[in-house]
N, CA, C and O atoms as CSV, one atom per row, in Angstrom:
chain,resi,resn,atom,element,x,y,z
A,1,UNK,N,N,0.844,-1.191,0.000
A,1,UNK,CA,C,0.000,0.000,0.000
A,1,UNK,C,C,0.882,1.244,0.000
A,1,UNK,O,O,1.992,1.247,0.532
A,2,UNK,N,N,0.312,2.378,-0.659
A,2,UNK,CA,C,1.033,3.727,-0.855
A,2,UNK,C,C,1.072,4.358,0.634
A,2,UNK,O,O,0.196,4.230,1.489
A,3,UNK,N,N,2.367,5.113,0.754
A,3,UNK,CA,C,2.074,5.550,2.107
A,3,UNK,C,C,1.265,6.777,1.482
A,3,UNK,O,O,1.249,7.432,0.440
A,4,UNK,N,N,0.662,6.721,2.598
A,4,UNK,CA,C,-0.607,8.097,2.767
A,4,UNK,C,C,-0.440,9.089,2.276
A,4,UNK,O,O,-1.233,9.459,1.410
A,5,UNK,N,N,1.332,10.383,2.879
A,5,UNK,CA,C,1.049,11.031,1.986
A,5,UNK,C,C,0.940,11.166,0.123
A,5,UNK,O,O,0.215,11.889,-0.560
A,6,UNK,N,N,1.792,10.333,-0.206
A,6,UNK,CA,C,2.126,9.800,-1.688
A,6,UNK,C,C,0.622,9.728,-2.240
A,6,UNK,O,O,0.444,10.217,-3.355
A,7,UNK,N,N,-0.382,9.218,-1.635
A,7,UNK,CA,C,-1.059,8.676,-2.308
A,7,UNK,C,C,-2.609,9.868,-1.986
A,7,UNK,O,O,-3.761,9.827,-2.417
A,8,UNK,N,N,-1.823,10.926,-0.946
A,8,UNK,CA,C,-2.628,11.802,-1.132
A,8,UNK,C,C,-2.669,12.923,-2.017
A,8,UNK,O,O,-3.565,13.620,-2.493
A,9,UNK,N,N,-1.101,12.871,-2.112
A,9,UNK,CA,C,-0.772,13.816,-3.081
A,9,UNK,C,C,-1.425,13.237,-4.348
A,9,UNK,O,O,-1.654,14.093,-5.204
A,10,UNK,N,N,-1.740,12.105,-4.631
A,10,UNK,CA,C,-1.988,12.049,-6.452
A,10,UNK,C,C,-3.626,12.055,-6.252
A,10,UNK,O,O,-4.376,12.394,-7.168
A,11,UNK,N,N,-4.029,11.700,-5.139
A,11,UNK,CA,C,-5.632,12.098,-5.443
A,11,UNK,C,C,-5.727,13.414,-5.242
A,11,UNK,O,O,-6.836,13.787,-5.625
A,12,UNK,N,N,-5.057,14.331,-4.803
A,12,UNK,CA,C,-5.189,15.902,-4.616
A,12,UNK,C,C,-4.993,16.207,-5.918
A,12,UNK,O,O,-5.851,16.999,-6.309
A,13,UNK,N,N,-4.208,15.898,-6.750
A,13,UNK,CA,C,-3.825,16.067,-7.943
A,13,UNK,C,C,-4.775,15.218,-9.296
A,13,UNK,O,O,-4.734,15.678,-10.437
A,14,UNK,N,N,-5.288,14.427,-9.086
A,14,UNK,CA,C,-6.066,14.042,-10.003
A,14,UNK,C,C,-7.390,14.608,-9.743
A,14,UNK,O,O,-8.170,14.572,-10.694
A,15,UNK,N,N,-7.932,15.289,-8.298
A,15,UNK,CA,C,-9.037,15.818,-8.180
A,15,UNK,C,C,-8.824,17.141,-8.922
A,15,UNK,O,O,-9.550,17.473,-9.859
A,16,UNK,N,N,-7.889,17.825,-8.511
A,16,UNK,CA,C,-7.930,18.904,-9.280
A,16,UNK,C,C,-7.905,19.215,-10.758
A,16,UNK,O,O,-8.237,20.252,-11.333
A,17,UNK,N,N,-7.285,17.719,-11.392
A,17,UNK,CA,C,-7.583,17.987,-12.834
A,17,UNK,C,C,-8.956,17.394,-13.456
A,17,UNK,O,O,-9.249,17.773,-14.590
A,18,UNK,N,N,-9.733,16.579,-12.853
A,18,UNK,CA,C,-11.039,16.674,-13.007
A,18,UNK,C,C,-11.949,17.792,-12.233
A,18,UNK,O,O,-13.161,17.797,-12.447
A,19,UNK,N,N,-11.572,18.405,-11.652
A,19,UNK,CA,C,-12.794,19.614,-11.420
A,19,UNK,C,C,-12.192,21.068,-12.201
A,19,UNK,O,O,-12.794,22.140,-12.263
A,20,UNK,N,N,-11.060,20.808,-12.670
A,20,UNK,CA,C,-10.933,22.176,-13.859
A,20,UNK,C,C,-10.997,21.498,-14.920
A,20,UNK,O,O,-11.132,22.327,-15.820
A,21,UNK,N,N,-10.974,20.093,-15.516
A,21,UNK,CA,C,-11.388,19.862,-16.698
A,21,UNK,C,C,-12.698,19.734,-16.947
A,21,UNK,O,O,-13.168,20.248,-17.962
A,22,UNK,N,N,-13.423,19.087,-16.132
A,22,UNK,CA,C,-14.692,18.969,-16.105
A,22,UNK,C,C,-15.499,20.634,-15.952
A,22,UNK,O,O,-16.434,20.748,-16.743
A,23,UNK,N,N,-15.298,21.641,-15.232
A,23,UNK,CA,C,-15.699,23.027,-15.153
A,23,UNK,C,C,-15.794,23.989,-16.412
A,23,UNK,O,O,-16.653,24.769,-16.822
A,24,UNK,N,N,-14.214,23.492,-16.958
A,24,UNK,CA,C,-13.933,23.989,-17.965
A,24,UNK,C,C,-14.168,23.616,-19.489
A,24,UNK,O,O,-14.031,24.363,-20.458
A,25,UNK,N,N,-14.567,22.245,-19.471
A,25,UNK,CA,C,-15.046,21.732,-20.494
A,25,UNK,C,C,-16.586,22.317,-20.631
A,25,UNK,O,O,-17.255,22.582,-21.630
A,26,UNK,N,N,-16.862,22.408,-19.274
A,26,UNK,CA,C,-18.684,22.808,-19.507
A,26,UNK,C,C,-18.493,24.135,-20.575
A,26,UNK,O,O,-18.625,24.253,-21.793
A,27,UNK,N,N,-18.105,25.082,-19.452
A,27,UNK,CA,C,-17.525,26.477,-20.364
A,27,UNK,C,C,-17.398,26.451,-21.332
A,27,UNK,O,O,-18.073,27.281,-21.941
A,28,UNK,N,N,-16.509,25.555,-22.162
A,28,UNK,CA,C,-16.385,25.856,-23.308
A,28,UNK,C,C,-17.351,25.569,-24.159
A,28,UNK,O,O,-17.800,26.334,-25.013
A,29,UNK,N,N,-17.809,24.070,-23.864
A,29,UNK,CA,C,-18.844,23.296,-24.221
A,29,UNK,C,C,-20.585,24.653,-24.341
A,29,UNK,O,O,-21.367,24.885,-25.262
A,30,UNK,N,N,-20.534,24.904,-23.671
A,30,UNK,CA,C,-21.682,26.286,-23.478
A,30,UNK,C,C,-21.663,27.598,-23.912
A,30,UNK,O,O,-22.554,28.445,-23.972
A,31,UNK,N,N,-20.112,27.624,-24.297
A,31,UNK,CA,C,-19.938,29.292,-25.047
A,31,UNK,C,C,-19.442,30.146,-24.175
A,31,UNK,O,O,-19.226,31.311,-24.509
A,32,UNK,N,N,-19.130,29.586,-22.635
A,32,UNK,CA,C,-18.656,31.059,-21.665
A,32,UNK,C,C,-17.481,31.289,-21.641
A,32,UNK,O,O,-16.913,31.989,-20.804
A,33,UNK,N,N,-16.885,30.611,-22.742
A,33,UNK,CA,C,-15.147,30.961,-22.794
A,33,UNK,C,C,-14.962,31.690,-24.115
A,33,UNK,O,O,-13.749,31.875,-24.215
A,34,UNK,N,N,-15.528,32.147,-25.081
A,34,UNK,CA,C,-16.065,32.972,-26.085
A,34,UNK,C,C,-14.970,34.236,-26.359
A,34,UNK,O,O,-14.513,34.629,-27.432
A,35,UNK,N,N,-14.738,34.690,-25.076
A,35,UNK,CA,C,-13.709,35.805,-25.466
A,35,UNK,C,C,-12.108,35.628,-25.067
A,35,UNK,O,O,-11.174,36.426,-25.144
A,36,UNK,N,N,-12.166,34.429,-24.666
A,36,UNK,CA,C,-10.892,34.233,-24.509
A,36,UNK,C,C,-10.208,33.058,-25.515
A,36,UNK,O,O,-9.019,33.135,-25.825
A,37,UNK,N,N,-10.823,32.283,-25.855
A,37,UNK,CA,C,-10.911,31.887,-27.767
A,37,UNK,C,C,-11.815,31.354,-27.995
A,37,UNK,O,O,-12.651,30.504,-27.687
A,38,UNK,N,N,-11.036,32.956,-29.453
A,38,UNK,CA,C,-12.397,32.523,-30.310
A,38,UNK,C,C,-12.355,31.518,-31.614
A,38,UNK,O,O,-11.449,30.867,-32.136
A,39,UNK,N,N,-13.151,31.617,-31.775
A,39,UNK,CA,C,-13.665,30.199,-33.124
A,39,UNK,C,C,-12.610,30.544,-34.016
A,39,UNK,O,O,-12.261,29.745,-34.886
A,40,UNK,N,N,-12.080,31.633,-33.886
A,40,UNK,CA,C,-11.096,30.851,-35.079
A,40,UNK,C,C,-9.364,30.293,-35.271
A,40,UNK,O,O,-8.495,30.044,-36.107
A,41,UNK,N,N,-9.713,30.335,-33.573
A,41,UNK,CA,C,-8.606,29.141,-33.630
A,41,UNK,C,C,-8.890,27.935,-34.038
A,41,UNK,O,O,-7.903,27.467,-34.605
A,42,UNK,N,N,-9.456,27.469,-34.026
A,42,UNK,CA,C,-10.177,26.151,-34.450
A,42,UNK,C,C,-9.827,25.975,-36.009
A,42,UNK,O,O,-9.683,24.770,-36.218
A,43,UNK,N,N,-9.698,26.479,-36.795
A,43,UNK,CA,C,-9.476,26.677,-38.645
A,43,UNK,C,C,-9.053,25.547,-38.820
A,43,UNK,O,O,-9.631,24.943,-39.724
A,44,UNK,N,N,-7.865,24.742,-38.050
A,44,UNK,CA,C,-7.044,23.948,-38.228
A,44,UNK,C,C,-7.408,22.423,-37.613
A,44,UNK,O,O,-6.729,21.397,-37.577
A,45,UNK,N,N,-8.929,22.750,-37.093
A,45,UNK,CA,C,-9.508,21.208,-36.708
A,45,UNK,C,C,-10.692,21.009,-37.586
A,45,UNK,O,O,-11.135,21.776,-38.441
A,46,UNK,N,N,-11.043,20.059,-37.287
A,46,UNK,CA,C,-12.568,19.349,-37.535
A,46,UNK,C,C,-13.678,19.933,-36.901
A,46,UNK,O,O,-14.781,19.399,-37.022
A,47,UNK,N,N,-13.490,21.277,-36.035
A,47,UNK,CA,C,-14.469,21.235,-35.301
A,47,UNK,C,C,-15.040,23.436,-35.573
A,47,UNK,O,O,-14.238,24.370,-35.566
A,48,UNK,N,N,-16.367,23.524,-35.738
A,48,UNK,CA,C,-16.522,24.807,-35.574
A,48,UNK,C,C,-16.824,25.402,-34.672
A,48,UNK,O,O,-17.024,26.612,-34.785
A,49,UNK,N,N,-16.932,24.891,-33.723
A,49,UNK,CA,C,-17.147,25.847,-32.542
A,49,UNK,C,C,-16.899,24.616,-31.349
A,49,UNK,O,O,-17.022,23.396,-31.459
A,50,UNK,N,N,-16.545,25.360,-30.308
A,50,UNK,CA,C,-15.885,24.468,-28.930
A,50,UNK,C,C,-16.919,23.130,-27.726
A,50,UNK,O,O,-16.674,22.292,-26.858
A,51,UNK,N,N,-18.228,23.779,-28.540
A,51,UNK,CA,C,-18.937,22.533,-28.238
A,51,UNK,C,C,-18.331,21.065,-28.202
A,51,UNK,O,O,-18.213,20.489,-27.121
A,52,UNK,N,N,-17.959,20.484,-29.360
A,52,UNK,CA,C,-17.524,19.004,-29.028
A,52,UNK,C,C,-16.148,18.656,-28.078
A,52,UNK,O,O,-16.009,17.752,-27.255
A,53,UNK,N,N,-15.045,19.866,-28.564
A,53,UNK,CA,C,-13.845,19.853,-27.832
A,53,UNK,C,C,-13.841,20.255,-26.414
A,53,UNK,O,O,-12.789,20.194,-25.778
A,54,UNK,N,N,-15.252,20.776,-25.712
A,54,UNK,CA,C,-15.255,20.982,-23.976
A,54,UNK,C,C,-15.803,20.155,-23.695
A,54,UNK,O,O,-15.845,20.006,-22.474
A,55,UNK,N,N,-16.679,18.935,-24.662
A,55,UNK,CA,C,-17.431,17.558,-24.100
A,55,UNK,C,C,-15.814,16.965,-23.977
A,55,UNK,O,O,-15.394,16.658,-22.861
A,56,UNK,N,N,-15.164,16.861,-24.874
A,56,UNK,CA,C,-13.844,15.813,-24.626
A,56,UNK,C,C,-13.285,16.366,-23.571
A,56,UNK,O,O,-13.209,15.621,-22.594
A,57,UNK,N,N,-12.746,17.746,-23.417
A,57,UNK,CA,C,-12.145,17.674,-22.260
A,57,UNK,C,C,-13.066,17.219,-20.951
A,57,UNK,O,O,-12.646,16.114,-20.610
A,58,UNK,N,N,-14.070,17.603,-20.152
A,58,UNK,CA,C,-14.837,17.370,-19.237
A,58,UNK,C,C,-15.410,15.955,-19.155
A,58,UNK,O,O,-15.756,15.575,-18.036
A,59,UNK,N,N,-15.597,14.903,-20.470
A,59,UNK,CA,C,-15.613,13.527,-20.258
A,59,UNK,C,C,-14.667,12.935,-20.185
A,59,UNK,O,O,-14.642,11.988,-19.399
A,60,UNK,N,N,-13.169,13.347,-21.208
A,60,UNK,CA,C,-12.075,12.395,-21.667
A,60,UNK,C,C,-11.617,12.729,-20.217
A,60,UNK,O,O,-11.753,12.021,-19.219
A,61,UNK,N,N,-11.064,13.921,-20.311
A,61,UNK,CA,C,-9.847,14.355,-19.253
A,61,UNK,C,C,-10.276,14.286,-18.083
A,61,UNK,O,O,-9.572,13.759,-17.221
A,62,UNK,N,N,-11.705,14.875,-17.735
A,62,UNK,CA,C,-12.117,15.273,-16.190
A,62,UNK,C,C,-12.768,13.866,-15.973
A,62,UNK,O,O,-12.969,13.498,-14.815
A,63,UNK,N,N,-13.044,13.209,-16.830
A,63,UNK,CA,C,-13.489,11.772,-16.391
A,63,UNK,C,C,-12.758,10.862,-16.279
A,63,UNK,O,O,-13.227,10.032,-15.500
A,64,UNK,N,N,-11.712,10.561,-16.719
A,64,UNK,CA,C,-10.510,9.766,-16.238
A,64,UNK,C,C,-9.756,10.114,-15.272
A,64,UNK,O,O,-9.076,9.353,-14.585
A,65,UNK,N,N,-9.882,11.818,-15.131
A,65,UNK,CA,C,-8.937,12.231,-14.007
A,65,UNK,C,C,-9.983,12.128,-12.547
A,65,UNK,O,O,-9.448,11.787,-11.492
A,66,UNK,N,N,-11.035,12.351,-12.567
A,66,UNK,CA,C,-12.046,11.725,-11.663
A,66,UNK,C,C,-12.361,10.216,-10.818
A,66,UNK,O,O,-12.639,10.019,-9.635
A,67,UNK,N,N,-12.160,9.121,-12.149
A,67,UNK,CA,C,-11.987,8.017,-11.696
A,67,UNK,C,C,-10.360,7.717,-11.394
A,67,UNK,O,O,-10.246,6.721,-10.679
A,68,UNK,N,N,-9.624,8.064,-11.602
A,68,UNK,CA,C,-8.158,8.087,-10.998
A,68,UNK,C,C,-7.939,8.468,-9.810
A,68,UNK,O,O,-7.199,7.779,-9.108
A,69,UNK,N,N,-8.667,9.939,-9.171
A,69,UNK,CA,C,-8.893,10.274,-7.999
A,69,UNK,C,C,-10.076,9.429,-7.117
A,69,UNK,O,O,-9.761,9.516,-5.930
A,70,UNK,N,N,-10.955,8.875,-7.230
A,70,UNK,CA,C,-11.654,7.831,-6.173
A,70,UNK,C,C,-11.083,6.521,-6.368
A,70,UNK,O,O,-10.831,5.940,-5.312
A,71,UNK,N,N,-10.810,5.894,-7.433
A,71,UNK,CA,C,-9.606,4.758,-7.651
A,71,UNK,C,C,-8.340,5.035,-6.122
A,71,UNK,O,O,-8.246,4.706,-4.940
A,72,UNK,N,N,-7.724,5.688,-6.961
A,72,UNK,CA,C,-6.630,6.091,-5.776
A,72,UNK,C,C,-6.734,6.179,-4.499
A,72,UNK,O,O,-5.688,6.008,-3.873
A,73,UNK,N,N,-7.915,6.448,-3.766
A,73,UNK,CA,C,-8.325,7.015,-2.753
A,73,UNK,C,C,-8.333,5.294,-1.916
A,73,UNK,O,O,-7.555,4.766,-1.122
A,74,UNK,N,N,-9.368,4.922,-2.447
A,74,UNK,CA,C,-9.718,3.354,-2.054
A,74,UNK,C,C,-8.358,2.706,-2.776
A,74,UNK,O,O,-7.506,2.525,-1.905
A,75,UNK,N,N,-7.966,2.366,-3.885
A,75,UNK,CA,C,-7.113,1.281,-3.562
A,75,UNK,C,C,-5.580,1.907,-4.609
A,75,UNK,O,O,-5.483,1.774,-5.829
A,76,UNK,N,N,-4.735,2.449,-3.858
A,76,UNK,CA,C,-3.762,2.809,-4.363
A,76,UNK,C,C,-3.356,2.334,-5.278
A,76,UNK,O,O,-3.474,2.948,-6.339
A,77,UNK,N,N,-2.651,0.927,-5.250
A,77,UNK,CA,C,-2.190,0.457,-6.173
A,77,UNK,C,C,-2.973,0.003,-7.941
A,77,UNK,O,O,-2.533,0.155,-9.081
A,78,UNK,N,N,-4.181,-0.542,-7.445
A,78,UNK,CA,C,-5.045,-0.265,-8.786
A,78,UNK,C,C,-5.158,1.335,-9.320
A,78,UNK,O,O,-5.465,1.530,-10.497
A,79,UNK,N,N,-4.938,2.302,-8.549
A,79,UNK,CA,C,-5.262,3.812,-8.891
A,79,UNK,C,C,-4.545,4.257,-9.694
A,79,UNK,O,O,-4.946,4.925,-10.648
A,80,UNK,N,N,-3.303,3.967,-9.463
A,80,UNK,CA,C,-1.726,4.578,-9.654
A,80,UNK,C,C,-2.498,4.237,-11.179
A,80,UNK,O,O,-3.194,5.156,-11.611
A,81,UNK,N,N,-2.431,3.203,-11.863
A,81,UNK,CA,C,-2.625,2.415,-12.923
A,81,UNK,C,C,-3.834,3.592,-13.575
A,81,UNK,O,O,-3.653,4.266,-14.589
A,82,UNK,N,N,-4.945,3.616,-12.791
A,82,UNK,CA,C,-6.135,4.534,-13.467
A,82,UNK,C,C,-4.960,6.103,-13.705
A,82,UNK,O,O,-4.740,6.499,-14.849
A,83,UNK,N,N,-4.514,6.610,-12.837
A,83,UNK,CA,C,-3.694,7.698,-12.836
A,83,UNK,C,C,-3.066,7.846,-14.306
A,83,UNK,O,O,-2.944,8.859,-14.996
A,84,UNK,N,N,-2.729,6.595,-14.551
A,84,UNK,CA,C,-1.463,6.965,-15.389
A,84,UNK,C,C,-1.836,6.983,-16.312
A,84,UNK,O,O,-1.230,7.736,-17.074
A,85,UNK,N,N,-3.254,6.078,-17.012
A,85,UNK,CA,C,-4.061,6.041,-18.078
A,85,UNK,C,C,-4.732,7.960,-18.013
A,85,UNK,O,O,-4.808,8.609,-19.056
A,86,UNK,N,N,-5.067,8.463,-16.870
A,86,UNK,CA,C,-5.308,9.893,-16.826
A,86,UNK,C,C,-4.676,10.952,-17.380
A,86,UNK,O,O,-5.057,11.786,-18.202
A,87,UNK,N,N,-3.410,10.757,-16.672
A,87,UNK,CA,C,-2.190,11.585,-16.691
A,87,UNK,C,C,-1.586,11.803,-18.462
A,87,UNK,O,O,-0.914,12.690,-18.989
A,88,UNK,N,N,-2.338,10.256,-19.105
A,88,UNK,CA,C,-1.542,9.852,-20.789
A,88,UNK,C,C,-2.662,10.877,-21.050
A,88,UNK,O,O,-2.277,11.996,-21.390
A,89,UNK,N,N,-4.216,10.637,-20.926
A,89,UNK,CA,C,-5.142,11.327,-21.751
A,89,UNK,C,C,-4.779,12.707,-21.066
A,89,UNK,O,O,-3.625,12.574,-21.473
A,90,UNK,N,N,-4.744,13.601,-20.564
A,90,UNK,CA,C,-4.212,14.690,-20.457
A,90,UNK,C,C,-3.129,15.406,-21.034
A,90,UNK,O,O,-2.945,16.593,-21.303
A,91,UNK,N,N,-2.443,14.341,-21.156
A,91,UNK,CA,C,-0.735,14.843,-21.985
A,91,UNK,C,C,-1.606,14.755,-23.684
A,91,UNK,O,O,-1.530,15.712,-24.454
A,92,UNK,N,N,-2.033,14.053,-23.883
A,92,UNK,CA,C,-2.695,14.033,-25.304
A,92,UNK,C,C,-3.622,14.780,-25.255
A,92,UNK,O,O,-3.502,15.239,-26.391
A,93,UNK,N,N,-4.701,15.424,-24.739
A,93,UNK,CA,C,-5.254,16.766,-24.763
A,93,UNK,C,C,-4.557,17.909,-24.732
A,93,UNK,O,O,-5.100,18.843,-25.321
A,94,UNK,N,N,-3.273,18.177,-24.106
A,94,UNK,CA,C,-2.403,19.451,-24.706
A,94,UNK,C,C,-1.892,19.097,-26.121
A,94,UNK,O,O,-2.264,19.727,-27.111
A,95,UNK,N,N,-1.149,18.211,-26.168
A,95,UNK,CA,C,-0.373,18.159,-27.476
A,95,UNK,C,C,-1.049,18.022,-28.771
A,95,UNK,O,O,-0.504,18.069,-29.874
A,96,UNK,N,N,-2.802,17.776,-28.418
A,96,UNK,CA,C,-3.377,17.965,-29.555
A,96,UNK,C,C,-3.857,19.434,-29.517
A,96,UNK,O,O,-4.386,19.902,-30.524
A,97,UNK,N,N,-3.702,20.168,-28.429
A,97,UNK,CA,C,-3.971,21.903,-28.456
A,97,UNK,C,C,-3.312,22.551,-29.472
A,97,UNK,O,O,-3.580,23.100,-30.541
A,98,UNK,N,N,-1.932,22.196,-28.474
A,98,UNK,CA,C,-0.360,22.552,-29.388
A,98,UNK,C,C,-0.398,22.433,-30.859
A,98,UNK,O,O,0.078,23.382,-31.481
A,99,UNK,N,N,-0.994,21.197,-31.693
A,99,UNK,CA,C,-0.549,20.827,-32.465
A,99,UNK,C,C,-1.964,21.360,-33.927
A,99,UNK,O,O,-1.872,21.550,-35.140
A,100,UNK,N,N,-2.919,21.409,-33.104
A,100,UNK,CA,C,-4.322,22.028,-33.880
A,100,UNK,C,C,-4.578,23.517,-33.647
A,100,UNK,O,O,-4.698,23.998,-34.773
A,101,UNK,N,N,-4.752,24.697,-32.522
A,101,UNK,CA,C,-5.230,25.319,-32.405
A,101,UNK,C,C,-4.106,26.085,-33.004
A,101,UNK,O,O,-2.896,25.915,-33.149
A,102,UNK,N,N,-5.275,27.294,-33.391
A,102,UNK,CA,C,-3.978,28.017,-34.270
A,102,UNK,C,C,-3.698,29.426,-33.738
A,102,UNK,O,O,-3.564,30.490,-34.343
A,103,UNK,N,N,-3.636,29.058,-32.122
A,103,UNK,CA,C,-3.462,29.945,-31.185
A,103,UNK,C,C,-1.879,31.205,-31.115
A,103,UNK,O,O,-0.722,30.916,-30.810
A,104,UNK,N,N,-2.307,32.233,-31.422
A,104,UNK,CA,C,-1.606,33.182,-31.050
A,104,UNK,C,C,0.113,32.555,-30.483
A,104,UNK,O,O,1.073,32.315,-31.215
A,105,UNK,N,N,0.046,32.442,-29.192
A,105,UNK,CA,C,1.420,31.976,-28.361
A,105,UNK,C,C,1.149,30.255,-28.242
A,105,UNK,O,O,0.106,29.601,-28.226
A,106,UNK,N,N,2.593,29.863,-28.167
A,106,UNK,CA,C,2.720,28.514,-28.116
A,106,UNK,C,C,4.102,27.918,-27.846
A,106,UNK,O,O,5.109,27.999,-28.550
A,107,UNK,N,N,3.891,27.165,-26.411
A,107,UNK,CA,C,2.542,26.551,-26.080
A,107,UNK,C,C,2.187,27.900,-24.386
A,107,UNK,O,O,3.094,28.327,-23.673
A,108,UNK,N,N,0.783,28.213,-24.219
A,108,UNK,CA,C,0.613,28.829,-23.370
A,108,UNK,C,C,0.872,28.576,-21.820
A,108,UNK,O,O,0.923,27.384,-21.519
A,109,UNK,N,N,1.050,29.515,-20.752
A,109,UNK,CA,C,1.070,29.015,-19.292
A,109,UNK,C,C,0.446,27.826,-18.957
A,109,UNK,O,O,1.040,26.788,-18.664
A,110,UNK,N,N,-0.930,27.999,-19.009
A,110,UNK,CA,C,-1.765,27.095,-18.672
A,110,UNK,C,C,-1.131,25.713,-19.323
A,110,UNK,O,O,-0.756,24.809,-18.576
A,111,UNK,N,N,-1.028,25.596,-20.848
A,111,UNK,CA,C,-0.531,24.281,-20.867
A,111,UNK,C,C,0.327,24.158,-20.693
A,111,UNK,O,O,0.456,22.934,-20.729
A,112,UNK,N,N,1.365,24.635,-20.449
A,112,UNK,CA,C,3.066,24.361,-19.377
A,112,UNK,C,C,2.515,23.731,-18.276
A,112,UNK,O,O,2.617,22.511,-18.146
A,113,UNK,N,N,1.828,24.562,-17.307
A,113,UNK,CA,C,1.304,24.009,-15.817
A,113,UNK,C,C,0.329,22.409,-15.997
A,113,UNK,O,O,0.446,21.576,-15.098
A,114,UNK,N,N,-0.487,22.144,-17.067
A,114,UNK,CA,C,-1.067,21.334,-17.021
A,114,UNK,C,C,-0.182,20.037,-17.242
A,114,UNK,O,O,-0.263,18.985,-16.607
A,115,UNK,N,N,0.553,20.296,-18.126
A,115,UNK,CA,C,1.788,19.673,-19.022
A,115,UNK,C,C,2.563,18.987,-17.780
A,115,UNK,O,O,2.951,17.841,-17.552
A,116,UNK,N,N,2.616,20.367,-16.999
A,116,UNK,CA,C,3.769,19.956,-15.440
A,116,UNK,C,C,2.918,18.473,-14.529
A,116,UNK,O,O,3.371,17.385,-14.171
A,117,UNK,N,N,1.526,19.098,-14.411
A,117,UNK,CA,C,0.411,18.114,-13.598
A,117,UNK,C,C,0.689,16.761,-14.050
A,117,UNK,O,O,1.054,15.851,-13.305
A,118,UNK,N,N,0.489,16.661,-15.381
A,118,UNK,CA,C,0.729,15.585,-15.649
A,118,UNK,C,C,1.670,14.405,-15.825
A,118,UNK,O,O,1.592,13.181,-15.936
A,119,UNK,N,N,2.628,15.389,-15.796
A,119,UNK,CA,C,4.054,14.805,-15.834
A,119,UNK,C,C,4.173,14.281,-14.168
A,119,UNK,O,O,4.602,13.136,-14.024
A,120,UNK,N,N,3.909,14.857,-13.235
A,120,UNK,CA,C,4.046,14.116,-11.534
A,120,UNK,C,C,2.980,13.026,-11.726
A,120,UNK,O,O,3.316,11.853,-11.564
A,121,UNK,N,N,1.477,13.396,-12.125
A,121,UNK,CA,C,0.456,12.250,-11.955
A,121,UNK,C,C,1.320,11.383,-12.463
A,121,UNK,O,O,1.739,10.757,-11.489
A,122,UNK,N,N,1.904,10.926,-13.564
A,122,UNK,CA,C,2.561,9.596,-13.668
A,122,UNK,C,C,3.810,9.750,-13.446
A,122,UNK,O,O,4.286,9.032,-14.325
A,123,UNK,N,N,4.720,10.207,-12.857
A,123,UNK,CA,C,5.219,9.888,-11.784
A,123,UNK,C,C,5.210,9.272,-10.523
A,123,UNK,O,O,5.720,8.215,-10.152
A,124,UNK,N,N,4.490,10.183,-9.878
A,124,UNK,CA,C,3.727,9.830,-8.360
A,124,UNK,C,C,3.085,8.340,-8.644
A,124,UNK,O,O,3.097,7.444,-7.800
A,125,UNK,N,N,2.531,8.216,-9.945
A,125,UNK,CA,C,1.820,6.753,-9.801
A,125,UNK,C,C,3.252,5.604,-9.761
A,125,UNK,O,O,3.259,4.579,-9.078
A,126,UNK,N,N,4.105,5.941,-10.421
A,126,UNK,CA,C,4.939,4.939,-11.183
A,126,UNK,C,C,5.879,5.105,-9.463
A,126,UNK,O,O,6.076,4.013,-8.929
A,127,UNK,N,N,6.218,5.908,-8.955
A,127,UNK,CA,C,6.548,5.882,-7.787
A,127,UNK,C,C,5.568,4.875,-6.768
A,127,UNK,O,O,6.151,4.574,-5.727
A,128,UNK,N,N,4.668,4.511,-6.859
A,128,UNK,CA,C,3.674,3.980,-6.196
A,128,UNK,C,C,3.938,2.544,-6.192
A,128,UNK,O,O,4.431,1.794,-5.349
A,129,UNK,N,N,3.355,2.324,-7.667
A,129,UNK,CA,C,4.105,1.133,-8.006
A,129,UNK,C,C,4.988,0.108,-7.804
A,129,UNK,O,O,4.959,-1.090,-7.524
A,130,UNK,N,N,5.836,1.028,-8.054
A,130,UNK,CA,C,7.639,0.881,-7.792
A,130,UNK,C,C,7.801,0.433,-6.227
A,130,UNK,O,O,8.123,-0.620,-5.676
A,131,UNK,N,N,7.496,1.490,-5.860
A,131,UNK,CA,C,7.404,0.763,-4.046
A,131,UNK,C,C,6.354,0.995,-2.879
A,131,UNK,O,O,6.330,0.696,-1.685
A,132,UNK,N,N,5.578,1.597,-3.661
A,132,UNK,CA,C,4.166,0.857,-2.624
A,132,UNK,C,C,4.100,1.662,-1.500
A,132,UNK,O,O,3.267,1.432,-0.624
């Protein structure tokens, strides 16, 4: 079993990336992120407006990072595992930002910091793992 704090730290950390992915997916998903981008960053996807891309983040991201955080909570060592499957779909929600949006600066704060999150979530898990 993970010692406690280890294993509090990654549910503190996987909670927090499901309640700003999931928050923020609504947002976008609904139009209340509108002035901070707009539709035409998007030129360079499949998608015209941020409707489908705030369902992915708030199901893909905030829902894996959700079940990673109650996983973890109850049974560490199965968690670490949900974590790291989290931590991958998160790293692949920036780098498909990076790589589609045809955003002004790149890559922005926010995805540095998220980029960072994710890089400890699988860590911290693989630390878990490793020795329990």
């Amino acid at each position: 079993m993970a010692s406690t704090g280890i294993q509090v730290a990654l549910v503190v950390l996987d909670a927090f990336v499901a309640i700003t992915a999931i928050g923020g997916g609504i947002a976008l998903a609904v139009g209340l992120e509108g002035n901070r981008f707009p539709a035409q960053w998007l030129r360079r996807t499949p998608f015209r407006s941020y409707r489908v891309p705030g369902l992915i983040l708030a199901i893909a991201v905030g829902g894996s990072a959700l079940a990673a955080a109650i996983v973890t909570w109850l049974e560490p060592s199965i968690g670490a595992w949900v974590s790291i499957g989290a931590g991958l779909v998160l790293t692949g929600q920036i780098l498909s930002e990076l790589a589609l949006l045809d955003q002004p600066t790149r890559p922005t704060k926010t995805e540095v910091f998220y980029l960072s999150i994710s890089a400890a979530i699988v860590l911290i898990s693989v630390q878990i793992l490793l020795w329990g």
